[in-house]
C-alpha positions in Angstrom: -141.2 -104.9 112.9 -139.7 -106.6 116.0 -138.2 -103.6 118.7 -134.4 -104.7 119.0 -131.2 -103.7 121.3 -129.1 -102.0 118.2 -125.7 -100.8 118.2 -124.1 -98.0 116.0 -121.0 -97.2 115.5 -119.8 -94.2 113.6 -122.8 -92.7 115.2 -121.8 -89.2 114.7 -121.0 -89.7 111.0 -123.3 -89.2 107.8 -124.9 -92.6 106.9 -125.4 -93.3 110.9 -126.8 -89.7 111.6 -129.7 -90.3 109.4 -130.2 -94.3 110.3 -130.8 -93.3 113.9 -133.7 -91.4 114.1 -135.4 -94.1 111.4 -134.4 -96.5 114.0 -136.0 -94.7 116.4 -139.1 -94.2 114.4 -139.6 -98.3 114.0 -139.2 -98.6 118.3 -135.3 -99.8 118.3 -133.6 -99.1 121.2 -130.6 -97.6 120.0 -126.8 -98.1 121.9 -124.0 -95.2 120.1 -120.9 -96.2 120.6 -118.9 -92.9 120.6 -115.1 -91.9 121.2 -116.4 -88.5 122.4 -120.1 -88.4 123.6 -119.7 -84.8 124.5 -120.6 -83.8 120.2 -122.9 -86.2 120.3 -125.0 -85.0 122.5 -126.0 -82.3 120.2 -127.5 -84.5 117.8 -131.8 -83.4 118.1 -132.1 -87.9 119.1 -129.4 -87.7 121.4 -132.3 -87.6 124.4 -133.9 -90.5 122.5 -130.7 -93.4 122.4 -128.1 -94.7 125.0 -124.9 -92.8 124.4 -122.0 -95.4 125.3 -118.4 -94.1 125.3 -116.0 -96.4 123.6 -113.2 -96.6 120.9 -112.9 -99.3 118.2 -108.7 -98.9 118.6 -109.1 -99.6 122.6 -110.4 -103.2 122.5 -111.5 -103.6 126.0 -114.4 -101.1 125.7 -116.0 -103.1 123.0 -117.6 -106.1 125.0 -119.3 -104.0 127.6 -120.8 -101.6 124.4 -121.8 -105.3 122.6 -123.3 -106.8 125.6 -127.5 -107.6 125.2 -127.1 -105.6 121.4 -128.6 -107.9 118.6 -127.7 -106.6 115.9 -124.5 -103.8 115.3 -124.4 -101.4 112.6 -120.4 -101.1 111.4 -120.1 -97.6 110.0 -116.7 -96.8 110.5 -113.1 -96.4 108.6 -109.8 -94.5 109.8 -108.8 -92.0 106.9 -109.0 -89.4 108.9 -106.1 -90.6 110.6 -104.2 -90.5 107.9 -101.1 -92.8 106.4 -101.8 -96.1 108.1 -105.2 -96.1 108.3 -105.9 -99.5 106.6 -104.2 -101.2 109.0 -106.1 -99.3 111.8 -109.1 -100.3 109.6 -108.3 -104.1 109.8 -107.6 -104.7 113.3 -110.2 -102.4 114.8 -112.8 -104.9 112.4 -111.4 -108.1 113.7 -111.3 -106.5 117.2 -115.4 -105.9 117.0 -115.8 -109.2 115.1 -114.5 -110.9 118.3 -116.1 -108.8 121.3 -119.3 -109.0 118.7 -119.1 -112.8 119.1 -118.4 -113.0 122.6 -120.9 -110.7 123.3 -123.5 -113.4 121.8 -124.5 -110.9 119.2 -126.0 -112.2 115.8 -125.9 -110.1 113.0 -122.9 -107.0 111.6 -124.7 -105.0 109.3 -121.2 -103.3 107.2 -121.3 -100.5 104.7 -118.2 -100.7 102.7 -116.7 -99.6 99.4 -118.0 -101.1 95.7 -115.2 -102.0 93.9 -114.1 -105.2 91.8 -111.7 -106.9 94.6 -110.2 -109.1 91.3 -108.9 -105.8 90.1 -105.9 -103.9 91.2 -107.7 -101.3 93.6 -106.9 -97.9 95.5 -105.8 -98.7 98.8 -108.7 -97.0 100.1 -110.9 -99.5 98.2 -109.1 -102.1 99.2 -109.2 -101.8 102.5 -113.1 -101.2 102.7 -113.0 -105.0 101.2 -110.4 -106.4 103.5 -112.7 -105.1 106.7 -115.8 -106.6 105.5 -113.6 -109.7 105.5 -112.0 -109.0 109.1 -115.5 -108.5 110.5 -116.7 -112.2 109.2 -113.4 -113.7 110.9 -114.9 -114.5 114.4 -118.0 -116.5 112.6 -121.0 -113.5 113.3 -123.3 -113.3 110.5 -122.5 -110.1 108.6 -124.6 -108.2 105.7 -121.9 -106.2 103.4 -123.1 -103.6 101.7 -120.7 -102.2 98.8 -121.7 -98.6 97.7 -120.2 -96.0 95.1 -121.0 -92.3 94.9 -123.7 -91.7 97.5 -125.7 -89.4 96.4 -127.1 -87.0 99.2 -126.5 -83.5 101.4 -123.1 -84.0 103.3 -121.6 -87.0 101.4 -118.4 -86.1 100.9 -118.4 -88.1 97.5 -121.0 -85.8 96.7 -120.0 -82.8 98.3 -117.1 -83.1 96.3 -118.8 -83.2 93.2 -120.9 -80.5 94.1 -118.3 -77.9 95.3 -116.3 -78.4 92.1 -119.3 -78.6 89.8 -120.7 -75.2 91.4 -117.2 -73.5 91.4 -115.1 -74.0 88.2 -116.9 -73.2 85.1 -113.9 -75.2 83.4 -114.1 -78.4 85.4 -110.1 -79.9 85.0 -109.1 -83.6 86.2 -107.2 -86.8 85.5 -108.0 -89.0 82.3 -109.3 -91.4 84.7 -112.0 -89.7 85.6 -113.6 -91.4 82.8 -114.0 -94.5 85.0 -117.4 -95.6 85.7 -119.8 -95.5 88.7 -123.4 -96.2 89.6 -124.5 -93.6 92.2 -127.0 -94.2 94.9 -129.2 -92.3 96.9 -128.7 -91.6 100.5 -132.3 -92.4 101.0 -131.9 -95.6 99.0 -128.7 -96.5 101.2 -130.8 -95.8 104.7 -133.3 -97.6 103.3 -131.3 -101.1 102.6 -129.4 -100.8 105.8 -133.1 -100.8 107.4 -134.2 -103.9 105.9 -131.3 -106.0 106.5 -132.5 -106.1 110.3 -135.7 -108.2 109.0 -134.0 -109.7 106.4 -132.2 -112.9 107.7 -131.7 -114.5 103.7 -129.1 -111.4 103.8 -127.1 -112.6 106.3 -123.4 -113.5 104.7 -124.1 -111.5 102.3 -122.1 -109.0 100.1 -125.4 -106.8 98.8 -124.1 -104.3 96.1 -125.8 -101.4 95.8 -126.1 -98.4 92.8 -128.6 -96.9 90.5 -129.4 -98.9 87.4 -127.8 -96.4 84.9 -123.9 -96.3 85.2 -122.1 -92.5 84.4 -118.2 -91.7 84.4 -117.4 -89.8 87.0 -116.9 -86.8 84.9 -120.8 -87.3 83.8 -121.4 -87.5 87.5 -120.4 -83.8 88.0 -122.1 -83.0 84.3 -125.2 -84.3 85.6 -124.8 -82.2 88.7 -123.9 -78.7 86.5 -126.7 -79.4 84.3 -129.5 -79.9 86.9 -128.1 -77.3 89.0 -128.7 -74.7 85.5 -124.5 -74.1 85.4 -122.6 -74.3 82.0 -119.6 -76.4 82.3 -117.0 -77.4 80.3 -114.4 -80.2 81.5 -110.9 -80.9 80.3 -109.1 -84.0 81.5 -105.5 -84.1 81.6 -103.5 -87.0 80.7 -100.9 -86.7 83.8 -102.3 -85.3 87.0 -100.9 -86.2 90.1 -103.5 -87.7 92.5 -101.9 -85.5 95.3 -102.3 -82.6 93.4 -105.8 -83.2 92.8 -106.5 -83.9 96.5 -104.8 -80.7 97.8 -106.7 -78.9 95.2 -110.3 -80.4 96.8 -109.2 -79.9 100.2 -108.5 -76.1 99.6 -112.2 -75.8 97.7 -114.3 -78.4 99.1 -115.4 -79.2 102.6 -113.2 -82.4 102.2 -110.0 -82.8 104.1 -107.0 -83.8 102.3 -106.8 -86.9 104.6 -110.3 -87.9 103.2 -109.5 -86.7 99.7 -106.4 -88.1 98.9 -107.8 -91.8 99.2 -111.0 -90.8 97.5 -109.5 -89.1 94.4 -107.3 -92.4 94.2 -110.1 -94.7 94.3 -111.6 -92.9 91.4 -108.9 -94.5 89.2 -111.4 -97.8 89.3 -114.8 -98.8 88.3 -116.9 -99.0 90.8 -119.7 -100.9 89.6 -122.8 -103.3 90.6 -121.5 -106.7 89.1 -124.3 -109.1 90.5 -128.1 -108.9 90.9 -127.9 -109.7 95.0 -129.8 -106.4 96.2 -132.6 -106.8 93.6 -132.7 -111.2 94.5 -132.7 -109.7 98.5 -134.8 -106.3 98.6 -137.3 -107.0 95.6 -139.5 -104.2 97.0 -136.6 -101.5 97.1 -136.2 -99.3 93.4 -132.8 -97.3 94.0 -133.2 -93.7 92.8 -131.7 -92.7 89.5 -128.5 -90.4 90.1 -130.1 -87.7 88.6 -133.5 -87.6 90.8 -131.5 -87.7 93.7 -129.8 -85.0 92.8 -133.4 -83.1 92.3 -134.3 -84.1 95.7 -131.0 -82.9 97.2 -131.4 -79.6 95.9 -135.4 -79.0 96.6 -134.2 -79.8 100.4 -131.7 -77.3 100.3 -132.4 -75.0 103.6 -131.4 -74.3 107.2 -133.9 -76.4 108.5 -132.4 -79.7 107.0 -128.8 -79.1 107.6 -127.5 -81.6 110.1 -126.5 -79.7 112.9 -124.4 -82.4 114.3 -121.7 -81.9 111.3 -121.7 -78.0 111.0 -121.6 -76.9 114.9 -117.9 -76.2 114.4 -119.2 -73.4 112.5 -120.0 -72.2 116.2 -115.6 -71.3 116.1 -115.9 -69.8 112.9 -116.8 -70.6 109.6 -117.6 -73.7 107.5 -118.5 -75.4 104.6 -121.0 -78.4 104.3 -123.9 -79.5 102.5 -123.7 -76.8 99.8 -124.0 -73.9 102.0 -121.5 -71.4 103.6 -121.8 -71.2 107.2 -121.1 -68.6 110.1 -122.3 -68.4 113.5 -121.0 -65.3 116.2 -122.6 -64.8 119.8 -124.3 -61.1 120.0 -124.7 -59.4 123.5 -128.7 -58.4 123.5 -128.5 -55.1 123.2 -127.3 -55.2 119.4 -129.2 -55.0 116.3 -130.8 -58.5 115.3 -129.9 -57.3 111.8 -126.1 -56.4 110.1 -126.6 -54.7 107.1 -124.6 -57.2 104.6 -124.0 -56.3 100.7 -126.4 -56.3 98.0 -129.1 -57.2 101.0 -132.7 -55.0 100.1 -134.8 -56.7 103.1 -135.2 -59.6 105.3 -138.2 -61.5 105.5 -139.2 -63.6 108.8 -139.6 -67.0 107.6 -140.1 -68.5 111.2 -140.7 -67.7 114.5 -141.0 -70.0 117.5 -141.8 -69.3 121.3 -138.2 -70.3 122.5 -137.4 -66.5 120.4 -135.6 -68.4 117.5 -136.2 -66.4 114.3 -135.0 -67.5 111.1 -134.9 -64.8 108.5 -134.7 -65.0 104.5 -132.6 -62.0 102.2 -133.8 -60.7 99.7 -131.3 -59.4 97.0 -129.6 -59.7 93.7 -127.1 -62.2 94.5 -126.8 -65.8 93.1 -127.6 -68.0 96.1 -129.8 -67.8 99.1 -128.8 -66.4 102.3 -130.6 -66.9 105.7 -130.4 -65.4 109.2 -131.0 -67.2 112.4 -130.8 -65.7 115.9 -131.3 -68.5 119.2 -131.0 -67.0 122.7 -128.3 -68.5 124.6 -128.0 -69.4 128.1 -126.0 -66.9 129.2 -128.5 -64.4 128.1 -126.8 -63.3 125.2 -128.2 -64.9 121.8 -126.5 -66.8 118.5 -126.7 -65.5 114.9 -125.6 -67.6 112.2 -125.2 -66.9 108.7 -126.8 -69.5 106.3 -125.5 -68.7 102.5 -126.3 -71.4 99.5 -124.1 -70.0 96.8 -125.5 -70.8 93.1 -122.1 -70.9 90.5 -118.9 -68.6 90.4 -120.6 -66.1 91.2 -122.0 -67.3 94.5 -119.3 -68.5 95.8 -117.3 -65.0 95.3 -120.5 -63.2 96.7 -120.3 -65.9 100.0 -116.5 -65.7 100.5 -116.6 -61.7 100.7 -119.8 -62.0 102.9 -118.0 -64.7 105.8 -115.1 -62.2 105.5 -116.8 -59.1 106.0 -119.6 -60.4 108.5 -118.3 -60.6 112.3 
C-alpha cells in the first residue's frame, strides 16, 4: 500500500475515531481537520497525526487544511445543530468540494445515508443524498458510501437499539418500525472506507453497503434481546408521534434529541442495498451478518475498549455510551482506593501498570459488570471512574442507584 497525505474530517467522531489509527497502521500520514483540537488531543493517536484546526461552516480554513492532502475522508453532518441542519449540510459539502479542487486534491471518500433517493425520504436521509451530490459539484472524484444500521460499540443507530432492547422488557414503537434494513458492521464499514484509497475503479462511485440478510427494524432490536439472553416482547402502535419517540430516546439512550429526532424519522423508510456495486468493487470484502456483529460487540464489552475520546465528559459527571454507565471523581491520596458500593463482596485486580493505573473487577450478585479504575493525576491527586455494563431491567435499576449514590 502506497503511504499518502490523508485528510479526515469528523475526526473526533465514531467511524473516523476507528479509521485513524488503521490509517496509521498502513504508514498514512494523517491531517485532522478539527473545530476544537483541544478534545482531540486526548485521542491515544493524537501524538501520531497532524491536528489542523479548521471548520467546514468557515470556508477560508479549508484550502490551507486541503493543501498537499490526496485523498480526504468526508465524515461529517450538522444534526447536532439542530433545525436547519440540511442546509448547513449542503453548503459546508459544496464549500469542501471547491477548496478540495483547488487544492489539487484527487479523490472525496463520503460516508452517507442508504436510502432509495426515488422514494419520498426523511429529511435526514435526504440530506445525506443531497451532500454526496454537493461534494461531486466542483468535478473531484468522489467514492459514496451509503450505510444503514451500523452495527458496532458507540453507533448511535446501535446504541439506540441497544439501550432500548436492554431496558424495556415490553419494547413499544410506531407501525413503521416494520420497515426494512440491512445492518453492517463497523469493522465491515472501516474496512470499505480502507480500500477505497487503492481502489481507483471506485472513484464516482455510490458503493452501497449492508449485510446480505435484510431484518425490520423491530427484528433488529429482537435480534439484539435474543443474543443478549433478554425476553422481549414488542407492541407497535399505529399512531405515534415521531417527536414523541425521539424525546423518549433521548431521556433513555445516550442519544440526544437533536440526533434522535432525524434518526427515528428516517426509520419510516427502507433502507436497503438495491445494486451489487460493493460486491462488483470489493470482491474480497464478506460484510458480517447483523447478528455476528452483534456477538462480537458484546465479547469486546470492557473498559479497555471504550473509546476514551467519546466518554471523557464523564470526567464532569456521568455518562452513557457504548453499553456501559460511566463515572469518573478526582480523590485526594490519602483516601481509600476502594468505596464500599451495594451488593459489592470483593474486588479483584485485573491490571496493574508501572504508571500506578489499577483497574479492578466486582464481584457481586448484580446483573452487569462493574469495574474500578484509579490513574494518578498531575496534580498528585488520582482519578477513579466507575465502569458499570448493566445486563436487562435490572441492571440498569442496579447502575442508576450506583451513579447516584457513588461520589
Amino acid at each position: 500500500m502506497t503511504s499518502r497525505q490523508i485528510l479526515v474530517t469528523g475526526a473526533s467522531g465514531y467511524i473516523a475515531s476507528r479509521l485513524i489509527p488503521r490509517l496509521l497502521q498502513a504508514g498514512h500520514r494523517v491531517r485532522c481537520l478539527a473545530r476544537s483540537p483541544h478534545k482531540l488531543r486526548l485521542a491515544p493517536w493524537a501524538g501520531q497525526v497532524e491536528i489542523f484546526p479548521g471548520d467546514l461552516t468557515q470556508p477560508h480554513t479549508l484550502l490551507p487544511a486541503l493543501r498537499g492532502v490526496e485523498t480526504a475522508y468526508y465524515l461529517v453532518h450538522s444534526m447536532a445543530a439542530g433545525q436547519g441542519y440540511a442546509r448547513l449540510d449542503l453548503q459546508s459539502a459544496r464549500d469542501f468540494s471547491r477548496a478540495a479542487r483547488q487544492a489539487g486534491t484527487q479523490h472525496i471518500i463520503y460516508l452517507g445515508g442508504l436510502a432509495d433517493p426515488t422514494q419520498h425520504l426523511a429529511l435526514h436521509l435526504r440530506s445525506r443524498i443531497e451532500t454526496g451530490l454537493a461534494l461531486r459539484e466542483a468535478g473531484v472524484a468522489v467514492t459514496e458510501f451509503r450505510a444503514g444500521v451500523i452495527a458496532g460499540a458507540g453507533s448511535v443507530s446501535f446504541e439506540m437499539i441497544r439501550f432500548i432492547a436492554e431496558q424495556f422488557p415490553l419494547m413499544v414503537g410506531p407501525k413503521w418500525l416494520e420497515h426494512r434494513s440491512q445492518p453492517i458492521a463497523t469493522s465491515d464499514v472501516v474496512e470499505y472506507l480502507l480500500q477505497a484509497l487503492e481502489n481507483p475503479a471506485c472513484h464516482n462511485q455510490v458503493v452501497e453497503l449492508g449485510c446480505q440478510t435484510s431484518r425490520s427494524y423491530i427484528e433488529i432490536m429482537r435480534e439484539y434481546a435474543r443474543l443478549r439472553g433478554l425476553k422481549r416482547r414488542d407492541l407497535l402502535l399505529p399512531v405515534m408521534p415521531a417527536w414523541l419517540m425521539a424525546l423518549l430516546i433521548s431521556w433513555l439512550t445516550p442519544v440526544p434529541f437533536s440526533y434522535a429526532l432525524p434518526l427515528v424519522e428516517g426509520l419510516q423508510n427502507d433502507s436497503l442495498v438495491r445494486d451489487d456495486a460493493a460486491r462488483r468493487l470489493f470482491p474480497a470484502l464478506q460484510p458480517l451478518d447483523y447478528a455476528e456483529a452483534i456477538r462480537r460487540t458484546l465479547s469486546a464489552m470492557h473498559p479497555n475498549t471504550l473509546d476514551r475520546l467519546a466518554l471523557a465528559p464523564a470526567a464532569a459527571g456521568w455518562l452513557r455510551g457504548e453499553g456501559f454507565l460511566v463515572k469518573t471523581r478526582l480523590q485526594p491520596l490519602n483516601t481509600p482506593e476502594q468505596t464500599p458500593l451495594p451488593l459489592v463482596t470483593a474486588w479483584e485486580t485485573e491490571n496493574r501498570s508501572p504508571a500506578g493505573e489499577i483497574l479492578l473487577k466486582a464481584r457481586g450478585k448484580f446483573s452487569g459488570q462493574l469495574w474500578l479504575e484509579s490513574r494518578p493525576q498531575p496534580e498528585g491527586d488520582f482519578s477513579q471512574t466507575l465502569f458499570f455494563a448493566p445486563q436487562g431491567l435490572p441492571g440498569f435499576l442496579y447502575g442508576y442507584f450506583l451513579m447516584g449514590v457513588w461520589r
